[in-house]
Backbone as ProteinMPNN parsed JSONL, in Angstrom:
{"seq_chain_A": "XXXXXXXXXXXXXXXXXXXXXXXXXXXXXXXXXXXXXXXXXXXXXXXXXXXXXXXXXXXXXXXXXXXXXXXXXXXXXXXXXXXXXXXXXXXXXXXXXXXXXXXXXXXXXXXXXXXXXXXXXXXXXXXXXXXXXXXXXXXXXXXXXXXXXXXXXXXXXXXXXXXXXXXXXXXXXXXXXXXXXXXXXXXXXXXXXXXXXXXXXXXXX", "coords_chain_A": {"N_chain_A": [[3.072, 31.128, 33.779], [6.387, 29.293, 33.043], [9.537, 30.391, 32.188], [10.295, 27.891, 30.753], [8.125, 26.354, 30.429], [6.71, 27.857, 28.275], [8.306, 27.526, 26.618], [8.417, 25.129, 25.676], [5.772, 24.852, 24.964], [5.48, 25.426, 22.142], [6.799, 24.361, 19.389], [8.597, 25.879, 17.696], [9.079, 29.335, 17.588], [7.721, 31.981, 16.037], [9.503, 35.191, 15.044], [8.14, 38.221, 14.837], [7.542, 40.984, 13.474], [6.059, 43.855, 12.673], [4.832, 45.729, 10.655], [2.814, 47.262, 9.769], [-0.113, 47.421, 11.737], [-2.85, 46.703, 11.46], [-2.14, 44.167, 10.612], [-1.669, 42.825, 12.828], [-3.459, 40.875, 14.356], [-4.825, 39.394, 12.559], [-2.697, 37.91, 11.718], [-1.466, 36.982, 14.23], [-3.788, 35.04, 14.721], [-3.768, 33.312, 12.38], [-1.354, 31.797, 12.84], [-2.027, 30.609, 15.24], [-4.294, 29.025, 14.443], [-2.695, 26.973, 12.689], [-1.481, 26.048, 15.11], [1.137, 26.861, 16.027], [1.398, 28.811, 19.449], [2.787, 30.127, 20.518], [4.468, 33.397, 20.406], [6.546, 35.579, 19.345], [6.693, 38.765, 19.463], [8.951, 41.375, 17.998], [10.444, 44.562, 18.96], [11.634, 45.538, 16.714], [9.764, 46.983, 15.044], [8.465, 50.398, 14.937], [5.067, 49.782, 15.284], [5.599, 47.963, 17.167], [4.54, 47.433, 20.46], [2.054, 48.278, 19.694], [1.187, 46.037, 18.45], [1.492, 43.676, 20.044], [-0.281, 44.194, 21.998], [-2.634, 43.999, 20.956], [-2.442, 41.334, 19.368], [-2.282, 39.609, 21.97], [-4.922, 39.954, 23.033], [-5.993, 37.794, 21.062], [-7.386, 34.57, 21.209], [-5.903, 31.644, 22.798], [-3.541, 32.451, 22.044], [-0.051, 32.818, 23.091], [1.69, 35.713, 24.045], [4.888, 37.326, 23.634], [7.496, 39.584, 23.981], [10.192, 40.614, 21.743], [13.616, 41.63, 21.279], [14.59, 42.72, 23.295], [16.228, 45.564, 24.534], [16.685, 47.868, 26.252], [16.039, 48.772, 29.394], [13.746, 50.249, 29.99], [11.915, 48.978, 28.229], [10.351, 46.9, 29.401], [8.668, 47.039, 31.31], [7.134, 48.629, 29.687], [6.063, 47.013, 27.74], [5.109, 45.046, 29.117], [2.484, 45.934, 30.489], [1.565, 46.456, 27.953], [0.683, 43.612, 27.596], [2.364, 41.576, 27.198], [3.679, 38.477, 27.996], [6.153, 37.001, 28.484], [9.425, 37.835, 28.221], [11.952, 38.128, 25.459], [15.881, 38.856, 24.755], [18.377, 40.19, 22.908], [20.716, 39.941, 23.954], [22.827, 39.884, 27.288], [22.837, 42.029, 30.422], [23.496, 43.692, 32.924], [21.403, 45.894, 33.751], [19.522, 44.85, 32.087], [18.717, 42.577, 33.566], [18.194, 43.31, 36.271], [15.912, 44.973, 35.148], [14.225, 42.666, 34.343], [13.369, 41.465, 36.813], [12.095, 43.285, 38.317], [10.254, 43.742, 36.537], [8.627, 41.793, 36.438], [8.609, 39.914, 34.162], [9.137, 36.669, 32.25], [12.33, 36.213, 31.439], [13.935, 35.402, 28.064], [17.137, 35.144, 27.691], [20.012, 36.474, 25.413], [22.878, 34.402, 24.207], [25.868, 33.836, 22.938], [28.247, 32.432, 23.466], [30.437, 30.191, 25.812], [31.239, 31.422, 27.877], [29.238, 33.103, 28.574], [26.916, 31.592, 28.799], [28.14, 30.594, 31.111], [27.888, 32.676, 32.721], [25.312, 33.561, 32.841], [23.997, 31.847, 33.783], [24.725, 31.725, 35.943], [23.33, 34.111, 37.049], [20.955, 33.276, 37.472], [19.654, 31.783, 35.209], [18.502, 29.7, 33.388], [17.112, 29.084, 30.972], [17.985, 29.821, 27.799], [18.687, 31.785, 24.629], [20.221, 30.931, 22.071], [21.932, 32.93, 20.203], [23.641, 34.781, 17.763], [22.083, 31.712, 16.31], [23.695, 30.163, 14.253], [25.747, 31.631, 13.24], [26.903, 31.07, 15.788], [28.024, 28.583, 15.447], [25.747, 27.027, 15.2], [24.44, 23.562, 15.528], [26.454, 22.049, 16.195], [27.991, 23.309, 17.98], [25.86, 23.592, 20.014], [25.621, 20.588, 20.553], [28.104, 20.326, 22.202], [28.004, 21.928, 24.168], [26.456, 21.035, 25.652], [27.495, 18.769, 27.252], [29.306, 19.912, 29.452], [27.338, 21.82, 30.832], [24.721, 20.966, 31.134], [22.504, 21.552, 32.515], [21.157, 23.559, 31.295], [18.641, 24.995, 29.118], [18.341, 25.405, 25.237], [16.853, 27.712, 23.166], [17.262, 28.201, 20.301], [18.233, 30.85, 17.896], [18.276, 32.401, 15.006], [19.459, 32.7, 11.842], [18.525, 29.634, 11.191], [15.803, 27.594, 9.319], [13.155, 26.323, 7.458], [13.894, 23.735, 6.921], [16.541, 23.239, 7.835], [15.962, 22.759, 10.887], [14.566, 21.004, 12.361], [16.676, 19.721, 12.627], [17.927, 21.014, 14.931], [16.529, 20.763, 16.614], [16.376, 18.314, 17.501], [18.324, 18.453, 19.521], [19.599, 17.521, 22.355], [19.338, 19.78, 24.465], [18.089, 21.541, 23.503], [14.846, 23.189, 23.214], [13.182, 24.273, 21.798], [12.926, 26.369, 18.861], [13.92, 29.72, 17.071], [12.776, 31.593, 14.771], [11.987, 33.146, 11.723], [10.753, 32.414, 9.234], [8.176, 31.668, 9.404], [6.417, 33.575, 8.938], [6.485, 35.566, 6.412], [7.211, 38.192, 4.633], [5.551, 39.091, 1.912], [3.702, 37.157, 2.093], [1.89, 38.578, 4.388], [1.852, 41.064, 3.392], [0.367, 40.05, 0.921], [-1.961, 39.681, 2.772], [-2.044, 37.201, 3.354], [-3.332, 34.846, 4.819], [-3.942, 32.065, 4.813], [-1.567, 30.747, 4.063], [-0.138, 31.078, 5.728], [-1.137, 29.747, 7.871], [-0.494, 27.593, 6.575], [2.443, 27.139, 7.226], [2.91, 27.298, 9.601], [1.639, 25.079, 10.622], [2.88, 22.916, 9.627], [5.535, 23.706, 10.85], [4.878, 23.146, 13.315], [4.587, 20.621, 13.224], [7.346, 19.464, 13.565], [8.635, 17.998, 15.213]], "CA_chain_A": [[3.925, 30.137, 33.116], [7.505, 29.351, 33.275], [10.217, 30.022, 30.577], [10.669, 26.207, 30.097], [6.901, 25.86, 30.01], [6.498, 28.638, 27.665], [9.439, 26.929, 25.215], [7.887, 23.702, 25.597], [4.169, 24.809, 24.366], [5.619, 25.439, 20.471], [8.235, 23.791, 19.172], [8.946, 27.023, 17.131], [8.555, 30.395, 17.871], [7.891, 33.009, 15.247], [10.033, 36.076, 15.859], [7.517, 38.503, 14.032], [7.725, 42.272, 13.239], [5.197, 43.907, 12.473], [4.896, 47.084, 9.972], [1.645, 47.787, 9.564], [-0.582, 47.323, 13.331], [-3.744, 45.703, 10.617], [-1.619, 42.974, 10.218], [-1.497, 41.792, 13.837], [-4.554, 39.865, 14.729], [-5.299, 38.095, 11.198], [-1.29, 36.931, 11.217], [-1.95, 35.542, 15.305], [-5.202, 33.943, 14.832], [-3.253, 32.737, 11.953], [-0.399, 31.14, 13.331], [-2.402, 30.011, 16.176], [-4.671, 27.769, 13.763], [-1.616, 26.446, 12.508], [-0.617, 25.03, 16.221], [2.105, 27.818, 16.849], [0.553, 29.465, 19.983], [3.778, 31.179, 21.418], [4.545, 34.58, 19.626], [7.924, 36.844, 20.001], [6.729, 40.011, 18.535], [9.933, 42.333, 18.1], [10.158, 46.014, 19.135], [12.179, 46.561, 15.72], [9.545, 48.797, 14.177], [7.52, 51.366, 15.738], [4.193, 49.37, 16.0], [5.586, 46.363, 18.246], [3.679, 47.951, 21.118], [0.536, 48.386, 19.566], [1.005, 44.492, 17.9], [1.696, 43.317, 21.042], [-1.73, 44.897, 22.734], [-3.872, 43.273, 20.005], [-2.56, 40.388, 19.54], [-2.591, 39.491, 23.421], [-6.377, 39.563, 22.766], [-6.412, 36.134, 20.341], [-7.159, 33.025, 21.862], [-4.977, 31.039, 22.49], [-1.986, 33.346, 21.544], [0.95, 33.62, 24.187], [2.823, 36.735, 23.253], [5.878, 37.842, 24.19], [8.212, 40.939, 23.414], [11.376, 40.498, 21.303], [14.417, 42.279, 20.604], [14.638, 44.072, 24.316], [17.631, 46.044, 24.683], [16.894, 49.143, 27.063], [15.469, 48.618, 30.998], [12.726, 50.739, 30.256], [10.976, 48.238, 27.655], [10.158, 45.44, 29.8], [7.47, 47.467, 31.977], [6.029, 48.801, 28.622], [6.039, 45.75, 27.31], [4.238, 43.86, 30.369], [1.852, 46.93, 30.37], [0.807, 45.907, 26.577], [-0.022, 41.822, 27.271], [3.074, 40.734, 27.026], [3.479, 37.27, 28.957], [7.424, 36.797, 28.263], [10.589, 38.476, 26.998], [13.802, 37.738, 24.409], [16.649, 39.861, 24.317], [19.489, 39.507, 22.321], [22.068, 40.021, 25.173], [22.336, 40.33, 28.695], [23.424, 42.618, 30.892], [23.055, 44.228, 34.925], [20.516, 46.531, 33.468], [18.136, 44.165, 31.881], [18.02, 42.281, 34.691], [17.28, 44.123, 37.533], [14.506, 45.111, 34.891], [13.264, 41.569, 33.887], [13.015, 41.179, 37.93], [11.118, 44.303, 38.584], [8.689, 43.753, 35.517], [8.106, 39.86, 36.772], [7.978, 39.217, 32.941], [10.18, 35.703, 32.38], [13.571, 37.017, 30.772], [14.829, 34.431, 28.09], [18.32, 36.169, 27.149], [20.932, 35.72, 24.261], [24.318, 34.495, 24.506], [27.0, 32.879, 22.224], [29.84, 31.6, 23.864], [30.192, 29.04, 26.987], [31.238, 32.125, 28.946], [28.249, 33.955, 28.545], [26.109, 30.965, 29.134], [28.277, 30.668, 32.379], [27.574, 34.085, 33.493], [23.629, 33.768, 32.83], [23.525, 30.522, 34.897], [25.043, 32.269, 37.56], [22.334, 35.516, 37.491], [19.713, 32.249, 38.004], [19.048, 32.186, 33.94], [18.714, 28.556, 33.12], [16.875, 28.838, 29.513], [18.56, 30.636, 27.53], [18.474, 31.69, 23.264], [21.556, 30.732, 21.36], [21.726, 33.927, 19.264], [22.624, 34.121, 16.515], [22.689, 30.306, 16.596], [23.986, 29.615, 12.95], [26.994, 32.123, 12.989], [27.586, 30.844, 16.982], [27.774, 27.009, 15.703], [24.544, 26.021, 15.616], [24.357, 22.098, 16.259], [27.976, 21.66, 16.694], [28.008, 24.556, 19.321], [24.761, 23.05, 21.038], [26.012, 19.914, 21.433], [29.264, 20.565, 22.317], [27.405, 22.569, 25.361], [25.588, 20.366, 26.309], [28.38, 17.97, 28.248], [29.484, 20.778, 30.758], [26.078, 22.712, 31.009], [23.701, 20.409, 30.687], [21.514, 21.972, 32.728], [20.705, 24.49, 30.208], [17.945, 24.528, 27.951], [18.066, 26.397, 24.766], [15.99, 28.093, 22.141], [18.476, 28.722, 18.677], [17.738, 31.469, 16.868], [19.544, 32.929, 14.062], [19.747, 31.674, 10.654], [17.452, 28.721, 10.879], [15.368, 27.408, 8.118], [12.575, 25.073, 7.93], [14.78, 22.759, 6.219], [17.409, 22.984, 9.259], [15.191, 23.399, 12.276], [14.464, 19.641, 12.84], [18.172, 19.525, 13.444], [18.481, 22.053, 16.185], [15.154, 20.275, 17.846], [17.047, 16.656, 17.988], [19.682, 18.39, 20.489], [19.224, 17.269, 23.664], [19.525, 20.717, 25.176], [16.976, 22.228, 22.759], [13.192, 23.033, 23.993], [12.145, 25.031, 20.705], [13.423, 27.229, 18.121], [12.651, 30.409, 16.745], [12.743, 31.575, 13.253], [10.97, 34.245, 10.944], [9.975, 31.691, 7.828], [6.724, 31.688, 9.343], [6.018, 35.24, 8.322], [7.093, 36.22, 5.058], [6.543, 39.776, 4.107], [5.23, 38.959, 0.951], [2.538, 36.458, 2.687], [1.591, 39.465, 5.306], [1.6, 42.259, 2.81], [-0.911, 40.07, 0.506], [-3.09, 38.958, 3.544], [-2.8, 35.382, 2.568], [-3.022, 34.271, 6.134], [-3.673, 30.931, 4.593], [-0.325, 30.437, 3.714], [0.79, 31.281, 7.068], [-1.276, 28.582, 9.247], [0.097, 26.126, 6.447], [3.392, 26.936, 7.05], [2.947, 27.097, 11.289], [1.263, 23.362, 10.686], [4.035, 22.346, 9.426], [6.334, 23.683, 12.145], [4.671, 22.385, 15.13], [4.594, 19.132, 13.293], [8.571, 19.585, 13.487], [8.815, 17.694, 16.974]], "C_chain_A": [[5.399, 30.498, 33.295], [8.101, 29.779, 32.202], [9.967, 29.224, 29.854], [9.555, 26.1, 30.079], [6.376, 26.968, 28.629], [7.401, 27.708, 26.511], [9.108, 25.985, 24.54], [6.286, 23.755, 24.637], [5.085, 25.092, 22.963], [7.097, 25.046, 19.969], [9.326, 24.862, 17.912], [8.592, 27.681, 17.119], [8.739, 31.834, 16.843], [8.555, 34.225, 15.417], [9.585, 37.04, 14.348], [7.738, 39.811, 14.059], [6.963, 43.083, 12.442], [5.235, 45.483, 12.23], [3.386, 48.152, 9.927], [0.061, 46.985, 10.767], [-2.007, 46.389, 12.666], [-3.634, 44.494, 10.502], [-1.677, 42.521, 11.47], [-2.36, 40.575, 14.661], [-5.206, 39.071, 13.821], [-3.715, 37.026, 11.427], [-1.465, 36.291, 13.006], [-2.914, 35.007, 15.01], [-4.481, 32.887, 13.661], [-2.54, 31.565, 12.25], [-0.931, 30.059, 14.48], [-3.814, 28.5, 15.922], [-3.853, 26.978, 13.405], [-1.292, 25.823, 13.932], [0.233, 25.692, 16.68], [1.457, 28.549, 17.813], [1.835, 30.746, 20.216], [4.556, 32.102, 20.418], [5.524, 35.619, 19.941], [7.438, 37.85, 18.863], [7.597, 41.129, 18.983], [9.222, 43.54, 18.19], [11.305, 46.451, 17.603], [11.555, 47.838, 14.88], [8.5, 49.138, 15.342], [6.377, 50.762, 16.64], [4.243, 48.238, 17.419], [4.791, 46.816, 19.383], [2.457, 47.781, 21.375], [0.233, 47.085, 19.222], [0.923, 43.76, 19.323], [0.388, 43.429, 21.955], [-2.733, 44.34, 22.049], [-3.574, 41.921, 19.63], [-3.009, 39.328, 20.931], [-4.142, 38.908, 23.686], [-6.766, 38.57, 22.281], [-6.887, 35.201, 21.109], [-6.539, 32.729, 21.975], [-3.759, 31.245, 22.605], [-1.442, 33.248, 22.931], [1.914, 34.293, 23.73], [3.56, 37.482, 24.082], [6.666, 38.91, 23.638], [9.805, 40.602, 23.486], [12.376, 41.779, 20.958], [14.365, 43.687, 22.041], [15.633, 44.469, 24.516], [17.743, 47.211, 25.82], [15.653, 48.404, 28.339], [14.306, 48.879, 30.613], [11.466, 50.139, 29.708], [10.265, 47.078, 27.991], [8.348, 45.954, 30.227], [6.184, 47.492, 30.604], [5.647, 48.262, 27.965], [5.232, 44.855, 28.29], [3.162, 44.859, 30.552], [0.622, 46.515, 29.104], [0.176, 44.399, 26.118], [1.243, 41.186, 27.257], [3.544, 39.345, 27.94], [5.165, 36.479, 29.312], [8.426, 37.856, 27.44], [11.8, 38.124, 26.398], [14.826, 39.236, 24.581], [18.167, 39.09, 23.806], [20.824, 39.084, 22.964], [21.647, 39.823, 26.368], [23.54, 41.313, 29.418], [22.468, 43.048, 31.915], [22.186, 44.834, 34.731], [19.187, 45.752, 33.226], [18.224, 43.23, 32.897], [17.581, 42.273, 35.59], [15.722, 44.287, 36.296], [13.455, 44.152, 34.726], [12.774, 41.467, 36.182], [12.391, 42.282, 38.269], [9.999, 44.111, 37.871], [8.054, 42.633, 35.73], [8.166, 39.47, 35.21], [9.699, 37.972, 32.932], [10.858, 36.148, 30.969], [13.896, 35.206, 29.694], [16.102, 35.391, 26.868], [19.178, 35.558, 25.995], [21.995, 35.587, 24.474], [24.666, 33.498, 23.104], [27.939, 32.061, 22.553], [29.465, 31.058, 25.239], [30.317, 30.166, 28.192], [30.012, 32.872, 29.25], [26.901, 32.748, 29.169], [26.38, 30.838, 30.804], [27.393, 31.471, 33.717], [26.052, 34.041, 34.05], [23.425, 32.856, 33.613], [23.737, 31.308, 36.311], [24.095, 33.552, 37.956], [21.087, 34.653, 37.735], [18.989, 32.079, 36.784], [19.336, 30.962, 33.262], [18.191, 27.902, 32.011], [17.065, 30.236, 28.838], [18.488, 30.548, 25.561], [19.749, 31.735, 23.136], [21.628, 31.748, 20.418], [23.171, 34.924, 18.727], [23.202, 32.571, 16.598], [23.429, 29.984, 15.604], [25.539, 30.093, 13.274], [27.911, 31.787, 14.519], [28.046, 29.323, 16.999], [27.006, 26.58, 15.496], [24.797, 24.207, 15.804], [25.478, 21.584, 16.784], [27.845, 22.16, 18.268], [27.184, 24.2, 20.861], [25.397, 21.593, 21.579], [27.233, 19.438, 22.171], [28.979, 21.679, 24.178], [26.73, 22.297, 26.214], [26.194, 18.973, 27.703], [28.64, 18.963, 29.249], [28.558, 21.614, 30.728], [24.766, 22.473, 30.385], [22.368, 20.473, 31.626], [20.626, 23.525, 32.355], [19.883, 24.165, 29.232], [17.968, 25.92, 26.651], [17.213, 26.617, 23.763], [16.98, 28.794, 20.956], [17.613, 29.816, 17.912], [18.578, 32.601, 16.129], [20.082, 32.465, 12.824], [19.254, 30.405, 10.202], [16.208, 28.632, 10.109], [14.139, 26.329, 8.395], [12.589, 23.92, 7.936], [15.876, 22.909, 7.288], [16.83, 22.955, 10.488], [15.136, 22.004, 12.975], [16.265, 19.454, 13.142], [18.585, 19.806, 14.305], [17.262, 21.071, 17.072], [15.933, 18.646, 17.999], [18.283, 16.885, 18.906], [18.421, 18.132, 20.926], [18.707, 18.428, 24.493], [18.424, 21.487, 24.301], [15.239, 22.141, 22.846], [12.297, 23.422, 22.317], [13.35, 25.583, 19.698], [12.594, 28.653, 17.507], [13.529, 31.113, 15.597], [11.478, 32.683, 12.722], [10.776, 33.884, 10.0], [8.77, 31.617, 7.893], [5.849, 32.716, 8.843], [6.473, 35.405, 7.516], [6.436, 37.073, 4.915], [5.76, 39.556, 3.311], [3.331, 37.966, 1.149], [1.723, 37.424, 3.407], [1.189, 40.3, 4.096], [0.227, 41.59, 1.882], [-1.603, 39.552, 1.416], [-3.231, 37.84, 3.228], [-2.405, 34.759, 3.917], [-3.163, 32.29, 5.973], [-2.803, 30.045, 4.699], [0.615, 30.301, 5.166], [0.476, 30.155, 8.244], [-0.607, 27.511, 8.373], [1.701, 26.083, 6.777], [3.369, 27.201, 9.059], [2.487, 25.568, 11.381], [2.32, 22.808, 10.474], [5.527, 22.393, 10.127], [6.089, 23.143, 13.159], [4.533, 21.324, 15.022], [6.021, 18.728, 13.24], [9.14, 18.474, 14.626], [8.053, 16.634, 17.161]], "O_chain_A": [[5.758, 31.634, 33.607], [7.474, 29.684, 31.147], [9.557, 29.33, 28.698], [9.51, 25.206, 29.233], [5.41, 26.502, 28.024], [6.797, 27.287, 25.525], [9.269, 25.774, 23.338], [5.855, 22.899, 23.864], [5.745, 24.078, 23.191], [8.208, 25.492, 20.253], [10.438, 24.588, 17.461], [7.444, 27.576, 16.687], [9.714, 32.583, 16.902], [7.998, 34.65, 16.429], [10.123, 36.932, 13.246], [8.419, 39.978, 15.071], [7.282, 42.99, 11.257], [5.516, 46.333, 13.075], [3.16, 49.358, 10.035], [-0.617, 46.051, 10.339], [-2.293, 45.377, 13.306], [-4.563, 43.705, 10.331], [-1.786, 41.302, 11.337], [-1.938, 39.659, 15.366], [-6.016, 38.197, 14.13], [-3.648, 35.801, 11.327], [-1.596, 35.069, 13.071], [-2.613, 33.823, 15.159], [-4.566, 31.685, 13.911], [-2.978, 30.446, 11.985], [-0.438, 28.942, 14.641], [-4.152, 27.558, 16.639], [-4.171, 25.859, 13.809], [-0.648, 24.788, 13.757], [0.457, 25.432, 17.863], [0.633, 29.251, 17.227], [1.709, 31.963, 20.082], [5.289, 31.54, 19.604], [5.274, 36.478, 20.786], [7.715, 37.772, 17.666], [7.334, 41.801, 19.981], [8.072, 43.792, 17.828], [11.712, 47.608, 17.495], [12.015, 48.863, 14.379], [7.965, 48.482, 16.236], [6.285, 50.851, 17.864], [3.413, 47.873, 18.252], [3.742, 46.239, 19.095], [1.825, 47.423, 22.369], [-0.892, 46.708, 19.55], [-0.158, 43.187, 19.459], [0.19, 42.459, 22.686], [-3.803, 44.196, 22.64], [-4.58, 41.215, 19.549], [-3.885, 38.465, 20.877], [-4.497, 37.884, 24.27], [-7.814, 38.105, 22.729], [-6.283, 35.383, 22.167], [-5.716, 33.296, 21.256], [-2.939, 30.489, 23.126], [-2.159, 33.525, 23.893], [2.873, 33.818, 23.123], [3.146, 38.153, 25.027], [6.316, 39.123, 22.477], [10.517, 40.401, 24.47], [11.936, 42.798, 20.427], [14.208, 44.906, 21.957], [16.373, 43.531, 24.812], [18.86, 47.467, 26.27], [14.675, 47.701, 28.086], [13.509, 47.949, 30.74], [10.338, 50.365, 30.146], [9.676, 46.354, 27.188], [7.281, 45.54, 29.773], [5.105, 46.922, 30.438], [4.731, 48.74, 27.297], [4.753, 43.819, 27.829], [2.459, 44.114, 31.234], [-0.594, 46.342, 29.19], [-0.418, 44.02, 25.109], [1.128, 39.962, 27.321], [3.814, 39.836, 29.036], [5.337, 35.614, 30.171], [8.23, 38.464, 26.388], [12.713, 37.792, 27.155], [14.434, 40.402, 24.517], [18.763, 38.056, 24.106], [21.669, 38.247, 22.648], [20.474, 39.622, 26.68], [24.732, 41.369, 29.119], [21.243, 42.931, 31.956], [21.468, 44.609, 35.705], [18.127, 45.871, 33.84], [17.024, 43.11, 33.144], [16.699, 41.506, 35.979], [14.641, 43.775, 36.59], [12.249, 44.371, 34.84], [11.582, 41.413, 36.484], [11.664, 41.728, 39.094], [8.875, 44.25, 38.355], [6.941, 42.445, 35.241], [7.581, 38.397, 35.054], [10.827, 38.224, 33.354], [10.338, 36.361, 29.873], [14.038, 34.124, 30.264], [15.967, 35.972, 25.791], [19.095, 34.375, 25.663], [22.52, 36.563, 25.01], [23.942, 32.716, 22.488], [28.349, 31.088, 21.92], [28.404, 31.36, 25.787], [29.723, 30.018, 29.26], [29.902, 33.255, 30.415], [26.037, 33.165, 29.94], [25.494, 30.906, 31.656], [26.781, 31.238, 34.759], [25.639, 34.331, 35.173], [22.446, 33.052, 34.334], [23.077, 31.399, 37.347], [24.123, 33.971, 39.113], [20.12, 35.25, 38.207], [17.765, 32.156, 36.89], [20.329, 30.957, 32.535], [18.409, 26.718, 31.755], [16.577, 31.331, 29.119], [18.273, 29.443, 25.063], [20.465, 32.412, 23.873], [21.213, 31.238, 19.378], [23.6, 35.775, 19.506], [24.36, 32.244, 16.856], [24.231, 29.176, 16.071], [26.432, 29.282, 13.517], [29.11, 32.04, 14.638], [28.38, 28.752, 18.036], [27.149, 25.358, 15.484], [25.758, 23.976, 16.538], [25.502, 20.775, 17.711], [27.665, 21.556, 19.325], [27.48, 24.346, 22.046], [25.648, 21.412, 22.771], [27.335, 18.317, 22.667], [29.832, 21.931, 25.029], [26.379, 22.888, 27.235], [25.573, 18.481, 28.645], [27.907, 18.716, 30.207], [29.126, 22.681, 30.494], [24.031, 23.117, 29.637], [21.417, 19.695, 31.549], [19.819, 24.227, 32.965], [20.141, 23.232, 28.472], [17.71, 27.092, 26.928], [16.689, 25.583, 23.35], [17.284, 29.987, 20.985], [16.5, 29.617, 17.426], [19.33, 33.444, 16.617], [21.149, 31.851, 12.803], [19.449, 30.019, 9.049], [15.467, 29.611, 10.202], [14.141, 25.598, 9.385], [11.865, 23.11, 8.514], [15.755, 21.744, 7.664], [17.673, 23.276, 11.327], [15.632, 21.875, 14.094], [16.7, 18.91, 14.157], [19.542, 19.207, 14.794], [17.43, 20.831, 18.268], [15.689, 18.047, 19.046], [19.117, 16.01, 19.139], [17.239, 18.232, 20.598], [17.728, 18.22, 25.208], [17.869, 22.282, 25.06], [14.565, 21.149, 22.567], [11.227, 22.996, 21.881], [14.525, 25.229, 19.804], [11.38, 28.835, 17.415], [14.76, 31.146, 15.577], [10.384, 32.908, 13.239], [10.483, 34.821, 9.257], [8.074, 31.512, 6.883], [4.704, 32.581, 8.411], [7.64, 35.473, 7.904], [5.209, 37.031, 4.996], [4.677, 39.809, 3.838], [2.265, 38.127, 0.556], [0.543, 37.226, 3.116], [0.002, 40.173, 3.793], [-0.836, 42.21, 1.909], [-2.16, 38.577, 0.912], [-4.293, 37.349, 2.847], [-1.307, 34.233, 4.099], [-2.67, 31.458, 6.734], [-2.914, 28.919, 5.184], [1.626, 29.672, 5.479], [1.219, 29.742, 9.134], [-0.124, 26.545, 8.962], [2.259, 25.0, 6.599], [4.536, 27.188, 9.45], [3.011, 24.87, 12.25], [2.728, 22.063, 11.364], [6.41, 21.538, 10.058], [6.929, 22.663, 13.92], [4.352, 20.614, 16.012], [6.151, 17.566, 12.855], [10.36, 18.311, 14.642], [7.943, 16.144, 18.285]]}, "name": "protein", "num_of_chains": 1, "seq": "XXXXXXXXXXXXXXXXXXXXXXXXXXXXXXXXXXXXXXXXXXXXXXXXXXXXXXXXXXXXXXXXXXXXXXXXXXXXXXXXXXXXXXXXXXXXXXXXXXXXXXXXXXXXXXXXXXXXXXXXXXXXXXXXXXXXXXXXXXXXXXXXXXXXXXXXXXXXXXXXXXXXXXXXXXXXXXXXXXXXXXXXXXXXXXXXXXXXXXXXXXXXX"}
């Protein structure tokens, strides 16, 4: 799969983090009853790795690895199932690595120059990050007249109560957001709670 076909299958993409490695195949099968298939599980804590390796296994699930910042995480990351990657930035490093690891890079930028830059390394969907504090809808469509062959994915401060706003740009494939996970939902296993609140995202669109 492509980026843009990857963006396109969920119209919001959980950006999940995962404390305790128990939690990772009740909260995908979860999400993935709910209608969310496509899954950014961050490397912020320890397990992302091991979440990443077990979820992979679901049905359904397409999981990708968030929050890449160093060269060396792409491999170990495409190693563990991963099928895509986010990073918050870009730079000469991570991309020689996203092109060595084959895994499809979608990178973060803020400003029109940065979107420039990434067009020009051949990086034509791209995450608005953080979208809220970069503009969000203003920003998007205000980006969308000179680089409108950009598609993006906002993430950063979005709500489930703002999200349908970022999905009526033009330039917008998806969004991605951590309301779908609440600690508090995870820690009591109420995976219930979690496909009703992924139903209700992918009916966003």
């Amino acid at each position: 799969m492509t980026m843009l076909d990857i963006m396109r299958t969920s119209s919001v993409i959980p950006v999940i983090a995962i404390d305790d490695p128990e939690h990772a195949v009740p909260l995908a099968q979860a999400l993935v009853a709910g209608g969310i298939r496509v899954l950014e599980v961050t490397l912020r804590t320890k397990h992302g790795l091991a979440a990443i390796r077990a979820m992979a296994q679901v049905p359904g699930a397409i999981v990708g690895v968030g929050t890449l910042t160093h060269p060396d995480e792409f491999a170990a990351a495409r190693d563990a199932g991963a099928v895509f990657g986010v990073s918050p930035g870009l730079t000469p490093a991570l991309i020689a690595a996203a092109k060595s690891s084959g895994l499809p890079l979608l990178p973060g930028v803020m400003t029109p120059s940065e979107v420039m830059a990434a067009r020009e390394q051949g990086f034509l969907q791209l995450k608005l990050f953080p979208a809220v504090p970069a503009g969000g809808v203003g920003m998007l469509n205000a980006l969308y007249g000179p680089l409108s062959d950009v598609t993006f994915c906002p993430t950063g401060g979005i709500s489930q109560e703002t999200a349908s706003q970022f999905l009526a740009c033009k330039n917008v494939a998806c969004v991605g957001g951590s309301w779908l996970t609440p600690k508090d939902a995870i820690l009591a296993g109420n995976w219930a709670r979690i496909t009703e609140l992924a139903k209700a995202a992918s009916g966003l669109r």
